[in-house]
N, C-alpha and C positions, 0 to 999 in steps of 0.2 A: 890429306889427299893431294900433297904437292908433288907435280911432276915425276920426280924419282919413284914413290912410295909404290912399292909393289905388293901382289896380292899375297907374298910369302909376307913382307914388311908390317903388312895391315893385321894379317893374323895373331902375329905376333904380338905388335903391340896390345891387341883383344884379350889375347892370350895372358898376358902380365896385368893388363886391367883387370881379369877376370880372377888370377891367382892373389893379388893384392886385397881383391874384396870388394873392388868400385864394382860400383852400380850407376853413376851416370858420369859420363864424358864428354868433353866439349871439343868441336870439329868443327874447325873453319870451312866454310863454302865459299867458293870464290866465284862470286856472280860472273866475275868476268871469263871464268873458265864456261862453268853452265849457258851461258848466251853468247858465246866470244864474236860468234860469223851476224848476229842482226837479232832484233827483239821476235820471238815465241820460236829462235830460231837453236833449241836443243841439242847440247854437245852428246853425243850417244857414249864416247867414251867413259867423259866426266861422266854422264846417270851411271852409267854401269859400274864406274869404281865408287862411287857414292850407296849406290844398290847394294855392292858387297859388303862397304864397310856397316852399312845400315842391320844387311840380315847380317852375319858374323857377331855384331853387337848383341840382335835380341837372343841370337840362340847362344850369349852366354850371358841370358839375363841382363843384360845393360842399356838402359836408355841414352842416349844423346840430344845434349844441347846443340844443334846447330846454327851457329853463327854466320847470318848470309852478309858479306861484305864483297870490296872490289869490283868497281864499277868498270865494264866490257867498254872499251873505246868508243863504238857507235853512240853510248848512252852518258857517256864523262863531259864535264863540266869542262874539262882541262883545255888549257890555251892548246890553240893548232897549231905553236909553235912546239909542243910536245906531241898532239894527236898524230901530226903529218899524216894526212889524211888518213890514218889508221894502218898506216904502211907501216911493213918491216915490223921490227921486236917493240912493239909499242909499249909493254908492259913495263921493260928497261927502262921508259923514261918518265917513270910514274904516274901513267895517265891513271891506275888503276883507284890511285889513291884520292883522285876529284870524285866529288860528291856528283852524282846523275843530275844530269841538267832536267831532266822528268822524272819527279819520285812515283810516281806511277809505275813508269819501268820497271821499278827496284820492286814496287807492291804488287806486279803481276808475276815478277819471280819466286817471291815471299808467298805467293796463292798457290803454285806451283808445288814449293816444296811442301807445305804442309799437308796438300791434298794429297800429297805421292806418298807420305810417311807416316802422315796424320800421327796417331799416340804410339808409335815406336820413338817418338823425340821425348823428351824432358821438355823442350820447349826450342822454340826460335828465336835468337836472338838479334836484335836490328842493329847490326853492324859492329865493329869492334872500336872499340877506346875512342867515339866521335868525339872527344876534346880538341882544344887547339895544337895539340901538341904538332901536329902535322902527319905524325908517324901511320895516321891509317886515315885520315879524314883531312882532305885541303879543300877547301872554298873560305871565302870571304867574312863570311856570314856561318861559321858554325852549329854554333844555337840554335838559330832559326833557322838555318838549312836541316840540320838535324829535325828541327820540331817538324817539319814538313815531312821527314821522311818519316819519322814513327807515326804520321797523320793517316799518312798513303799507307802504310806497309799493314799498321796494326790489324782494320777493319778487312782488309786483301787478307792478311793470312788467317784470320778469323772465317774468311767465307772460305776457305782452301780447308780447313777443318777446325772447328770451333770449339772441340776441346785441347787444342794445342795451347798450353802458355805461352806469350808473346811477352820478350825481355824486352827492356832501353838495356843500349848498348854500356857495358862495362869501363869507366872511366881511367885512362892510365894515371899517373902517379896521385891517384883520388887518394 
């Protein structure tokens, strides 16, 4: 669902998913696209390119893993020497990649989407590759930043629909 992908883009890919044989795929959510302007405060665009990619998936039989990661500036950990009060291309200077200063935020997004999708997902996954590597996950405290946020997110997306499987995030060079 990144910026460029269009709805002729999405189909296609569905389409090659769908002639190859998959039956579940996995699609980054980018929290910070979904809440960008303030908390419970919903990108109508992002739902609607999320919406398509969701229906276009069941009606060619495929479930999706969705991976909610990228924290929306309002809710980032990141020094305000990168937020700058949320001004300008904030994204550019990786505030996306600091861990929510309130994993609650990230667990009322994670409620969010499962209730919208409920069992059209394979499951939801809590973030991408939170290792130290830094590439998707910076704070101090990885670990336990992390344990905090599968604390919050898990039982959130369990009450958004309780037969969604709920992943820990996928480890890079594991």
């Amino acid at each position: 669902l990144w910026n460029g992908a269009s709805s002729a883009d999405i189909r296609a890919d569905l389409d090659q998913s769908r002639d190859l044989g998959v039956n579940v795929v996995r699609l980054d959510i980018g929290w910070s696209s979904l809440e960008t302007n303030g908390k419970g405060q919903i990108s109508e665009w992002y739902v609607g390119k999320l919406d398509e990619f969701m229906a276009g998936a069941e009606a060619r039989g495929i479930k999706v893993i969705l991976t909610l990661m990228n924290t929306p500036c309002w809710a980032s950990s990141a020094p305000e020497t990168l937020k700058q009060g949320c001004a300008g291309r904030w994204w550019e200077r990786d505030v996306a990649k600091y861990a929510p200063t309130n994993p609650q935020d990230y667990a009322d997004a994670a409620r969010f989407i499962t209730n919208r999708y409920g069992t059209r997902m394979a499951a939801l996954e809590i973030w991408n590759e939170p290792n130290p590597s830094q590439d998707f996950w910076r704070t101090p405290d990885p670990a336990g930043d992390y344990v905090r946020l599968v604390k919050a997110a898990y039982p959130a997306a369990k009450a958004g629909n309780p037969d969604v499987p709920v992943l820990a995030g996928s480890l890079a060079t594991a």
